[in-house]
C-alpha positions as CSV (number, residue, x, y, z in Angstrom):
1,X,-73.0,209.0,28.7
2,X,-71.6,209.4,32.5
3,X,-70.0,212.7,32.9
4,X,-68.2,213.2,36.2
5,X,-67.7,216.7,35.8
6,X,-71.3,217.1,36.2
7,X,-71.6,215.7,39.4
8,X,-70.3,217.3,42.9
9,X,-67.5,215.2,44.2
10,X,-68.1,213.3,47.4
11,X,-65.2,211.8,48.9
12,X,-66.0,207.9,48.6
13,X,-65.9,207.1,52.2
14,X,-68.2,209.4,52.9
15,X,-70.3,208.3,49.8
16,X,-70.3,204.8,51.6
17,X,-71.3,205.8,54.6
18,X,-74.1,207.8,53.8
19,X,-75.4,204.6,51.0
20,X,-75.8,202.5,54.3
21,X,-77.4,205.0,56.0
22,X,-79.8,206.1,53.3
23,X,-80.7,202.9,51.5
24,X,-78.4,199.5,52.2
25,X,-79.2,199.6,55.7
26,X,-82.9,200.3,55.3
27,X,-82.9,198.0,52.8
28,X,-81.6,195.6,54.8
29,X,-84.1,195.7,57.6
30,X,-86.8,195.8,54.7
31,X,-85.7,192.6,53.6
32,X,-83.9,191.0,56.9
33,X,-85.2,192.6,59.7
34,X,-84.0,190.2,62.2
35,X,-80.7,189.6,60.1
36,X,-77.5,190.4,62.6
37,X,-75.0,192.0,60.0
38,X,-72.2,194.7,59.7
39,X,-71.1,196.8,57.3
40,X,-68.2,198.8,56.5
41,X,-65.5,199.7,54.1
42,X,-61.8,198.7,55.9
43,X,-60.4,197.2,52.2
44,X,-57.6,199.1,49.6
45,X,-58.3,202.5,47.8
46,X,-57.5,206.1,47.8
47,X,-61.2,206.7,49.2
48,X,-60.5,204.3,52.6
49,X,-57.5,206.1,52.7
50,X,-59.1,209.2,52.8
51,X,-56.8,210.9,49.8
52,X,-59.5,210.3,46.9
53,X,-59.9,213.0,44.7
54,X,-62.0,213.6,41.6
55,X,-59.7,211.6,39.4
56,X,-60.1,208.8,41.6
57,X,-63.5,208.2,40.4
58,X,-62.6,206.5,37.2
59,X,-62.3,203.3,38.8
60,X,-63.2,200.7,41.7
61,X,-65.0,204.0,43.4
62,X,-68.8,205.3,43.8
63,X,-71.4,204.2,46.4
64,X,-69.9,200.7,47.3
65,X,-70.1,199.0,50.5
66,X,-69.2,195.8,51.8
67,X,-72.2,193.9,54.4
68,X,-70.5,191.2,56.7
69,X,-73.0,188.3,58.0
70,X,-72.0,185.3,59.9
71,X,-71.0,182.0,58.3
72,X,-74.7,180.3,58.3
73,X,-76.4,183.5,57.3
74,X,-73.9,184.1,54.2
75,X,-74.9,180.6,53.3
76,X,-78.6,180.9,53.6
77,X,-79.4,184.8,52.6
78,X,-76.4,185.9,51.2
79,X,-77.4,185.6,47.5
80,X,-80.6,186.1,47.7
81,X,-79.5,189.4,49.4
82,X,-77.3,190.0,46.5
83,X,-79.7,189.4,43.8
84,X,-82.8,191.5,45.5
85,X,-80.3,194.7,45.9
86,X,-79.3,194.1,41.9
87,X,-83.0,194.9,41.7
88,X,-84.2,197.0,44.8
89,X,-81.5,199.5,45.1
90,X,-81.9,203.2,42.9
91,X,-80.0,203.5,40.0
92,X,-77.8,206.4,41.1
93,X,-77.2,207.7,44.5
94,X,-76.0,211.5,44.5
95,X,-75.9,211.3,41.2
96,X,-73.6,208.1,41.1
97,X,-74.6,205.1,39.2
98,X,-75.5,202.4,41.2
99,X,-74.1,200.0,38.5
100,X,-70.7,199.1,37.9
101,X,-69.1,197.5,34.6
102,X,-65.5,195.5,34.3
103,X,-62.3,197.1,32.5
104,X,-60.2,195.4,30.7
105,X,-58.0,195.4,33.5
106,X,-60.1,193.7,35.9
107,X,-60.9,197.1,37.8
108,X,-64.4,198.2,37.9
109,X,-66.1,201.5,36.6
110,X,-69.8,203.1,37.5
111,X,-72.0,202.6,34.3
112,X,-75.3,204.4,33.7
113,X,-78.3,201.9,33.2
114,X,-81.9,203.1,32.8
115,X,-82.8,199.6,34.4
116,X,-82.9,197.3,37.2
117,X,-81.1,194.5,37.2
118,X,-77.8,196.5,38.1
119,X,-74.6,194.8,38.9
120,X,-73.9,196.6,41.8
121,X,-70.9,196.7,44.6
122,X,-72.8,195.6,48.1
123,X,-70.5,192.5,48.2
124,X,-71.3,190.1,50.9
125,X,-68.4,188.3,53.1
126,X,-68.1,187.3,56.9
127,X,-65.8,189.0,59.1
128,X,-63.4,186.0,59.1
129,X,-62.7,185.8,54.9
130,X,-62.3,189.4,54.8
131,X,-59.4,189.3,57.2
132,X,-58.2,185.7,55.8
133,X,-58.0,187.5,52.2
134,X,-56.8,190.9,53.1
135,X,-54.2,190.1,55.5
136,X,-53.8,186.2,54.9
137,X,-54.7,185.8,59.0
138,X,-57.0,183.5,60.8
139,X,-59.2,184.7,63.0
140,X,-59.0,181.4,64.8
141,X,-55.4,181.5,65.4
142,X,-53.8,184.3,68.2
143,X,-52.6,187.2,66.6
144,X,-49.1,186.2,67.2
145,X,-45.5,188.5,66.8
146,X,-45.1,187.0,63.2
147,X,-48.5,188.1,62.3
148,X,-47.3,191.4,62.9
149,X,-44.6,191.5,61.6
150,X,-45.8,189.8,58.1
151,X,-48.4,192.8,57.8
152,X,-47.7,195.5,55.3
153,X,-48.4,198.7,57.3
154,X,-50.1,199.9,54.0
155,X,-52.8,197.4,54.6
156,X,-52.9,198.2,58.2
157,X,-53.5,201.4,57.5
158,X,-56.5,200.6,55.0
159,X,-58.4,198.7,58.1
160,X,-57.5,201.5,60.6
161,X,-58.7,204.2,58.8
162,X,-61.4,202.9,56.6
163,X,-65.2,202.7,58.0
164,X,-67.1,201.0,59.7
165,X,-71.2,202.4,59.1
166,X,-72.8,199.7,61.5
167,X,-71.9,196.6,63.0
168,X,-74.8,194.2,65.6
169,X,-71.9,191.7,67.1
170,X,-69.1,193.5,67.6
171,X,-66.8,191.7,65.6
172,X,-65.6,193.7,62.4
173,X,-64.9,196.6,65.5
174,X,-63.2,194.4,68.0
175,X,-60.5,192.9,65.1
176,X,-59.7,196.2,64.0
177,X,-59.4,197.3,67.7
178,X,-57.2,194.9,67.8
179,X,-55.1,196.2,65.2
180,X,-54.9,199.6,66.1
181,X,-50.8,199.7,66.3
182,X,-47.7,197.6,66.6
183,X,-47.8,196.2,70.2
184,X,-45.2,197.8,72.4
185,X,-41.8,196.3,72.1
186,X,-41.8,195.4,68.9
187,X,-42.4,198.9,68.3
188,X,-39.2,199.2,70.1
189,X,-37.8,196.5,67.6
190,X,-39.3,197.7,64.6
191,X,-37.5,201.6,65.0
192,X,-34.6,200.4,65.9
193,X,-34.8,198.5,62.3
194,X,-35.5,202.1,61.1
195,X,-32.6,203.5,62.9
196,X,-30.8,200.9,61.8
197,X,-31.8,201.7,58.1
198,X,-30.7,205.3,58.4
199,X,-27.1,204.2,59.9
200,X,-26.1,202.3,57.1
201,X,-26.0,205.0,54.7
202,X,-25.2,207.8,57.1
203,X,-22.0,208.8,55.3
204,X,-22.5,207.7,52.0
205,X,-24.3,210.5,50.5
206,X,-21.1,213.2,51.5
207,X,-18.7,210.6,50.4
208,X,-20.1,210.2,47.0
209,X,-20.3,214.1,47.0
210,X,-16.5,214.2,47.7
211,X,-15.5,212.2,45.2
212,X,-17.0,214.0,42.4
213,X,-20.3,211.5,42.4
214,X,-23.6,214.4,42.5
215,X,-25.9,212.0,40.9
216,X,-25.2,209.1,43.3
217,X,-25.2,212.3,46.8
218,X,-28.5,213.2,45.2
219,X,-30.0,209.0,45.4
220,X,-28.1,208.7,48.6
221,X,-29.5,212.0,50.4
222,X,-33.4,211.1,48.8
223,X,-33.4,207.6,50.2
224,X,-32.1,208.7,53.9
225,X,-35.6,211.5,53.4
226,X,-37.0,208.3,52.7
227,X,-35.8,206.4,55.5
228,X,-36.6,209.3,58.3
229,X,-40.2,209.9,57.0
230,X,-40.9,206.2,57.5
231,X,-39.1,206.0,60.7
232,X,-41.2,209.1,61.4
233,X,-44.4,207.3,60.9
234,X,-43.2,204.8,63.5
235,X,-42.5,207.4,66.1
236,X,-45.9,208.7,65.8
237,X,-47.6,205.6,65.8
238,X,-49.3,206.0,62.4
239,X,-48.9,203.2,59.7
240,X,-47.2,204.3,56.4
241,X,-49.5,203.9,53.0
242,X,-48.1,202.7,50.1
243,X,-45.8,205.3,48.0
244,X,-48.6,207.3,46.1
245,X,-50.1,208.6,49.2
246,X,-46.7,208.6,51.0
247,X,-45.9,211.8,50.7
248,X,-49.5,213.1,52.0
249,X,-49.9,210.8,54.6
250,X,-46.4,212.5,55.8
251,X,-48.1,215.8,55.8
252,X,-50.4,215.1,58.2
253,X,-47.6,213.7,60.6
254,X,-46.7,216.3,63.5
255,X,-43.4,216.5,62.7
256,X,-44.1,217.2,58.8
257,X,-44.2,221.2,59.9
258,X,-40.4,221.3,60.9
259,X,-39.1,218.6,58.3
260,X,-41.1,219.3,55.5
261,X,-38.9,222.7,55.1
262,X,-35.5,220.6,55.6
263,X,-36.2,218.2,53.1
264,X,-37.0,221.5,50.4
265,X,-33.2,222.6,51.9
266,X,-31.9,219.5,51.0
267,X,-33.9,218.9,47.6
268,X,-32.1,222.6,46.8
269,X,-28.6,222.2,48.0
270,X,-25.9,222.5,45.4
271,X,-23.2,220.4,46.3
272,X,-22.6,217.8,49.1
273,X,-21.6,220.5,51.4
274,X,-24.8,222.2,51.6
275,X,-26.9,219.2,51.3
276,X,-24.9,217.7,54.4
277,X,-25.7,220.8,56.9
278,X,-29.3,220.4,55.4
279,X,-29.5,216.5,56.4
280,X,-27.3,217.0,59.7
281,X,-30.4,219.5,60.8
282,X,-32.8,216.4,59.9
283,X,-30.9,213.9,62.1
284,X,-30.6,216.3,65.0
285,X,-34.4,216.6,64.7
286,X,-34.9,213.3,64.6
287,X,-32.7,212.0,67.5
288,X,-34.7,215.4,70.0
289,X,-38.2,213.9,68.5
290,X,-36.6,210.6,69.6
291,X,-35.5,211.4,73.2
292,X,-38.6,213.6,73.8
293,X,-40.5,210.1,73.7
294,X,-38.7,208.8,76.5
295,X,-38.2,205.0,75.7
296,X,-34.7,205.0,76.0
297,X,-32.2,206.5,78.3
298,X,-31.1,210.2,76.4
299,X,-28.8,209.8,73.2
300,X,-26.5,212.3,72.4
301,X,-28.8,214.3,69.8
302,X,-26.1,216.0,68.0
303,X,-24.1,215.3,64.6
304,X,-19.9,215.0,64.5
305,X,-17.7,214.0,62.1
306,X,-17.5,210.2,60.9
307,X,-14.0,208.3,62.1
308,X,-12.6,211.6,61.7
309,X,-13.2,212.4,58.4
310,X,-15.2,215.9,57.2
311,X,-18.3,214.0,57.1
312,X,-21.4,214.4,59.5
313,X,-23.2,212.0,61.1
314,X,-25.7,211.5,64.3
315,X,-24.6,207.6,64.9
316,X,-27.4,206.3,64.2
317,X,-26.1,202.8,65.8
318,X,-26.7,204.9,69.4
319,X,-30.5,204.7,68.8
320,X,-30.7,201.4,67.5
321,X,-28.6,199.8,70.6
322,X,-30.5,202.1,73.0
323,X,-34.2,200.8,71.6
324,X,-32.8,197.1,71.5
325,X,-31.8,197.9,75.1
326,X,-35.1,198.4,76.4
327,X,-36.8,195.3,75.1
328,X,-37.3,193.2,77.6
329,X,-39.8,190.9,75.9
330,X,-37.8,187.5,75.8
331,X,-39.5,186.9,72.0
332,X,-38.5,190.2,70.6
333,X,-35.1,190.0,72.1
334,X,-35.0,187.0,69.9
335,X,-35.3,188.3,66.6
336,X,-32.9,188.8,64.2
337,X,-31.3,192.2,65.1
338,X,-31.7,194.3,61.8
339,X,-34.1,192.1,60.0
340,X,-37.3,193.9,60.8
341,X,-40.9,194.1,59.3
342,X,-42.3,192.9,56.0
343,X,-41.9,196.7,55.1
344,X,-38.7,196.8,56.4
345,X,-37.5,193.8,54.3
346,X,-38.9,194.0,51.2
347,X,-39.9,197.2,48.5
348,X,-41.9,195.1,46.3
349,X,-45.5,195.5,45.1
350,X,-46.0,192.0,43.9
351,X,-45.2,191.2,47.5
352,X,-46.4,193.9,49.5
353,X,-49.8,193.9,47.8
354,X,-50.6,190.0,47.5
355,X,-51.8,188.5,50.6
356,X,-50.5,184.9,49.3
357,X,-46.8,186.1,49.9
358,X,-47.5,187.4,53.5
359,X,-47.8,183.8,55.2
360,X,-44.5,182.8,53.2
361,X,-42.5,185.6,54.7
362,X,-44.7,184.3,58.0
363,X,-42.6,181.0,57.7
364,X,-39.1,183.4,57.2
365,X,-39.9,185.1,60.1
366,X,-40.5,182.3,62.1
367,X,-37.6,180.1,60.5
368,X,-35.5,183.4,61.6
């Protein structure tokens, strides 16, 4: 029986890595010695991600790789490739099983065998069909502003950071090149749809405070934390995972050293009061992170009091009308003013996670 506990934890991108270098890829020039291929791991997990920890091991983890060939090669070695690794490559690597079994939920599990055949995890694909399933986009067509903007960033994010371990033609390198970030102005576009998102709740969370409502100034202040740490991932040109990791992606984030303490304030604050000077110290933060990048002309960086009434606000609608400002792309300028990214626009994992939804909301985007 597998025992995990037994073995030393390797994080799995690093487990990947070193399972090309130590035995796919020799085995690969045993077999195919002229074969062109590349190989990498750019798909979804907590081990592309880089956040794996033991417990991550109980499913779709352990030494797994994916090799990419071009279209005729797939045709003509591609299984046969397949089925000589079920029988060629060791039964455990660090310790690992080699083998992998189905759960019941379709995920898949390492499973000790004391014999070749082993059902293993080198899946074989071409560069093209792994981007045309991951991100529903065609190679063939120019990565256009809807492409972008159909994207989930927590996919994104799985192709930036993920690995590639080798890779003959250039291509799997060059695509993800040419998704590194957001291109300029619709960077521009995209935080001004953040800034927009913090604006529209701006006064909400002391107004619910004032009139008695703690449990709705509570939601209220969590979502605007919500709000600036994504909007924070924008300014710092990092794409946001998906909630799990949210949190520790954040961490890593430049600004997390200073924020990270005035979220604890506001998380702590009894009473709307408090919890306002705690979120009016966030704002200001924000707006000084936003004129120290010097896109716009300087916005006043400083909170004051909403049509009069005792509740502070930074006016947010400053930023968004000063980053809509400076877009000068005629295309960008075109889009709808607050409707944003696929992020942006929709909180839902049946959506966010399925790439058959992301040319639908192509078609929105377009159709404006």
């Amino acid at each position: 029986m597998l025992n995990l506990d037994e073995i030393p934890f390797i994080h799995g991108l690093e487990l990947s890595r070193r399972y090309h270098e130590e035995v796919v890829g020799p085995l690969m020039r045993k077999l195919q010695p002229n074969l062109p291929y590349a190989a990498g791991r750019l798909d979804g997990g907590s081990d592309v991600l880089g956040y794996d920890t033991p417990l991550s091991r109980d499913h779709d983890w352990g030494p797994r790789l994916t090799i990419y060939l071009e279209d005729s090669d797939l045709v003509e070695a591609g299984d046969a490739l397949s089925e000589r690794l079920s029988y060629e490559l060791p039964l455990d690597f660090y310790g690992y099983p080699t083998n992998y079994e189905a759960h019941e939920d379709g995920t898949m599990g390492m499973s000790l065998v004391a014999k070749h055949p082993i059902k293993h995890l080198v899946d074989f694909k071409t560069v093209p069909s792994f981007y045309r399933d991951y991100l529903e986009y065609d190679l063939s067509e120019p990565l256009s502003l809807f492409h972008w903007l159909s994207f989930p960033e927590q996919r994104l994010r799985t192709v930036r950071s993920g690995g590639i371990f080798h890779d003959d033609w250039g291509q799997l390198t060059s695509v993800r090149d040419s998704l590194g970030y957001y291109p300029g102005e619709l960077w521009l576009y995209l935080m001004a749809v953040a800034w927009r998102r913090v604006d529209q709740e701006e006064p909400f969370m002391s107004r619910a405070g004032d009139a008695g409502d703690e449990i709705g100034s509570r939601l209220i202040a969590a979502r605007q934390v919500y709000n600036v740490i994504r909007l924070c991932f924008l300014m710092e040109k990092e794409y946001a995972p998906y909630s799990k990791w949210l949190g520790s992606a954040f961490s890593k984030l430049e600004c997390a050293r200073d924020l990270s303490p005035m979220f604890e304030d506001i998380w702590k604050s009894d009473g709307w009061e408090q919890r306002q000077g705690a979120l009016s110290l966030v704002y200001e933060d924000l707006a000084r992170r936003h004129n120290l990048l010097g896109i716009t002309p300087p916005v006043p960086g400083e909170v004051s009091s909403f049509h009069g009434r005792p509740y502070m606000v930074i006016h947010s609608e400053q930023f968004v009308d000063a980053l809509l400002g400076a877009i000068s792309d005629q295309q960008v300028k075109d889009l709808p003013k607050h409707l944003g990214g696929i992020d942006q626009l929709v909180d839902s994992t049946d959506v966010l996670a399925y790439p058959v939804r992301f040319s639908q909301l192509r078609a929105l985007f377009r159709g404006q």
